[in-house]
C-alpha positions as CSV (number, residue, x, y, z in Angstrom):
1,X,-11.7,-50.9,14.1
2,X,-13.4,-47.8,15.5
3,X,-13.5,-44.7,13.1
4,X,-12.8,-47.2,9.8
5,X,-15.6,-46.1,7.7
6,X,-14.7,-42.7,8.6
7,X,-11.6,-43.0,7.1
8,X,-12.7,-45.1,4.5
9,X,-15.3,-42.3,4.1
10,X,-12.1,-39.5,3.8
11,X,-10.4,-41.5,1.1
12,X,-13.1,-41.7,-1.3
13,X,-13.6,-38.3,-1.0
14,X,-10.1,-37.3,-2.0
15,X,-10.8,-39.6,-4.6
16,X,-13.9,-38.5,-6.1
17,X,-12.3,-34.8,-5.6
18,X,-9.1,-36.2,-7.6
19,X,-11.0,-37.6,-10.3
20,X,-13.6,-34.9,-10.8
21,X,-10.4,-32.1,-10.6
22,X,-9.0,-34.5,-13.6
23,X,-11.9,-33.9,-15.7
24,X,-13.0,-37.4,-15.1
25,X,-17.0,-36.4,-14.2
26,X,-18.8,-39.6,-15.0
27,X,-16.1,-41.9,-12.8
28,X,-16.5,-39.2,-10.0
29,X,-20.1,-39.8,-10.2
30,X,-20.3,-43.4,-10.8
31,X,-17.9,-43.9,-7.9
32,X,-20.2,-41.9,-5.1
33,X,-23.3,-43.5,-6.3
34,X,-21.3,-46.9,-5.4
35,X,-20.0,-45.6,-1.9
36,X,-23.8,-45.0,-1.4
37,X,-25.1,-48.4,-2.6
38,X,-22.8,-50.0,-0.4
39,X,-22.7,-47.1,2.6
40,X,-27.3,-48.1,2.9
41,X,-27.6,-51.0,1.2
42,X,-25.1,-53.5,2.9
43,X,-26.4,-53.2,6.5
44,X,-30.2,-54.3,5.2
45,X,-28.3,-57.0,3.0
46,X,-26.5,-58.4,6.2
47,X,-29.4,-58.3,8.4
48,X,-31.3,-60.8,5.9
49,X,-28.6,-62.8,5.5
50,X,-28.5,-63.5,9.5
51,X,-31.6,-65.0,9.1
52,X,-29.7,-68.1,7.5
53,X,-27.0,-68.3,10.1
54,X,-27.8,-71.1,12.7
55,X,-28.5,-70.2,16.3
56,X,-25.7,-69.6,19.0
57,X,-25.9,-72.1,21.6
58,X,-24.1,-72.2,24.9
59,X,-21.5,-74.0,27.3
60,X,-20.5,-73.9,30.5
61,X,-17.3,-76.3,31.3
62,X,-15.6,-77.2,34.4
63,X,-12.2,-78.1,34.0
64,X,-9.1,-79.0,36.6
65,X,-6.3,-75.5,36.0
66,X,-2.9,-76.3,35.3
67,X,-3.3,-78.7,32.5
68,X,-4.1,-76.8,29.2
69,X,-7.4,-78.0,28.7
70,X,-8.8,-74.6,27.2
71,X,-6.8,-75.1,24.2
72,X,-7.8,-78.7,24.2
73,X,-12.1,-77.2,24.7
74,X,-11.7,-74.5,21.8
75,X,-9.9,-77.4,19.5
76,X,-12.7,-80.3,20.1
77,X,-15.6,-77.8,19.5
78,X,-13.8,-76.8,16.0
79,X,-13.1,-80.1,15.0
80,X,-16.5,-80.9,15.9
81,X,-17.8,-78.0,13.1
82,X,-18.6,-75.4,15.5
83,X,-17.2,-71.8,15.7
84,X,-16.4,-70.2,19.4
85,X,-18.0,-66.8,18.9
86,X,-17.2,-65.8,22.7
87,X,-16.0,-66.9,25.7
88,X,-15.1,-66.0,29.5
89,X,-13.5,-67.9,32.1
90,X,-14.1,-67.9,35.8
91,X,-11.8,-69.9,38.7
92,X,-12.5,-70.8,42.3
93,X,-8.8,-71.2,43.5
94,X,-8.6,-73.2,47.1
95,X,-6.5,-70.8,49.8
96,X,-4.8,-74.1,50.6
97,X,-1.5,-74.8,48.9
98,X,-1.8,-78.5,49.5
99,X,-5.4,-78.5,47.4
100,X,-4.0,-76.4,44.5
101,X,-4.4,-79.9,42.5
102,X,-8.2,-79.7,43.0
103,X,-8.2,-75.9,41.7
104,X,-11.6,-75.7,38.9
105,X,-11.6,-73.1,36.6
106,X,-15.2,-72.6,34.1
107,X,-15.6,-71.6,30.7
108,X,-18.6,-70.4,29.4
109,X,-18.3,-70.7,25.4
110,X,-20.7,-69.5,23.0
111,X,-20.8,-71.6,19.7
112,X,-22.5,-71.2,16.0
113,X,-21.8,-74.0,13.8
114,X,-23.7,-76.7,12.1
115,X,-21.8,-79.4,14.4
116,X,-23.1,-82.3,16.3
117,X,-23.2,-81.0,19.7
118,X,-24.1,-84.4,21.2
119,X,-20.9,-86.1,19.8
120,X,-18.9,-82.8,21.5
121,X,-20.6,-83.1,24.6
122,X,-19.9,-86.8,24.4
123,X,-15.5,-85.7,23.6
124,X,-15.5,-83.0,25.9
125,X,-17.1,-85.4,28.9
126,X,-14.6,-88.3,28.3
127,X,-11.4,-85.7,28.4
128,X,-9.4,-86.5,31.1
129,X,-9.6,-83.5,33.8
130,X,-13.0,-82.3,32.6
131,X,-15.4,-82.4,35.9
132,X,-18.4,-81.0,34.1
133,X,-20.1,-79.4,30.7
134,X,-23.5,-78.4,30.4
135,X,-25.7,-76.5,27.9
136,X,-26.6,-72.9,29.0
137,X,-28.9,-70.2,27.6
138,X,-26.9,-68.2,25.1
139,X,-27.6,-64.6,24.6
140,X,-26.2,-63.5,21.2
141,X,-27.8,-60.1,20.1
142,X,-28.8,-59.4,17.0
């Protein structure tokens, strides 16, 4: 998405250019006074409406590899009405071949939603192969 205003920026000048070169003044004019409403006045307008976005909250998740139980994390935190904004993984493989049943891996999910994250914690703990989850700072900017 890098360099999209730009060439949205490029495009409406052609436009304006078109329009004016077509003897259409007032459109020309109207339309580059609405490229600058939005171009200033949309970034201020965002900012104040993430004031009314609820807080980001975090997890971190110990899980056994092997079994698909990421797929199973993201699904039980949206069903639960949260939204995963971000998330990493880490693993601490065994060297020994004969413990690669007891391999963890960790996910570290950042959530916004308006969900119950007791009743989550509560789905995510009673999934078979799950050895941990716990709440951890989360560090959204904005």
């Amino acid at each position: 998405m890098r360099g999209l205003t730009t060439a949205a920026s490029v495009w409406l000048v052609a436009a304006v250019g078109a329009a004016a070169g077509a003897g259409l003044p007032v459109l020309a004019a109207v339309t580059t006074l609405m490229y600058f409403v939005v171009l200033y006045g949309l970034r201020p307008l965002a900012r104040w409406a993430r004031r009314f976005q609820p807080d980001a909250l975090g997890l971190r998740i110990a899980y056994e590899d092997g079994r698909g139980l990421l797929r199973r994390i993201v699904a039980l935190a949206t069903e639960h009405g949260f939204a995963v904004v971000e998330f990493s993984t880490t693993s601490d493989y065994q060297d020994d071949e004969a413990d690669q049943e007891h391999d963890t891996v960790s996910v570290s999910l950042r959530l916004t939603g308006r969900g119950n994250l007791s009743a989550l914690t509560i789905a995510l703990d009673e999934t078979p192969g799950i050895r941990g989850v716990r709440r951890v700072e989360s560090d959204i900017d904005d």
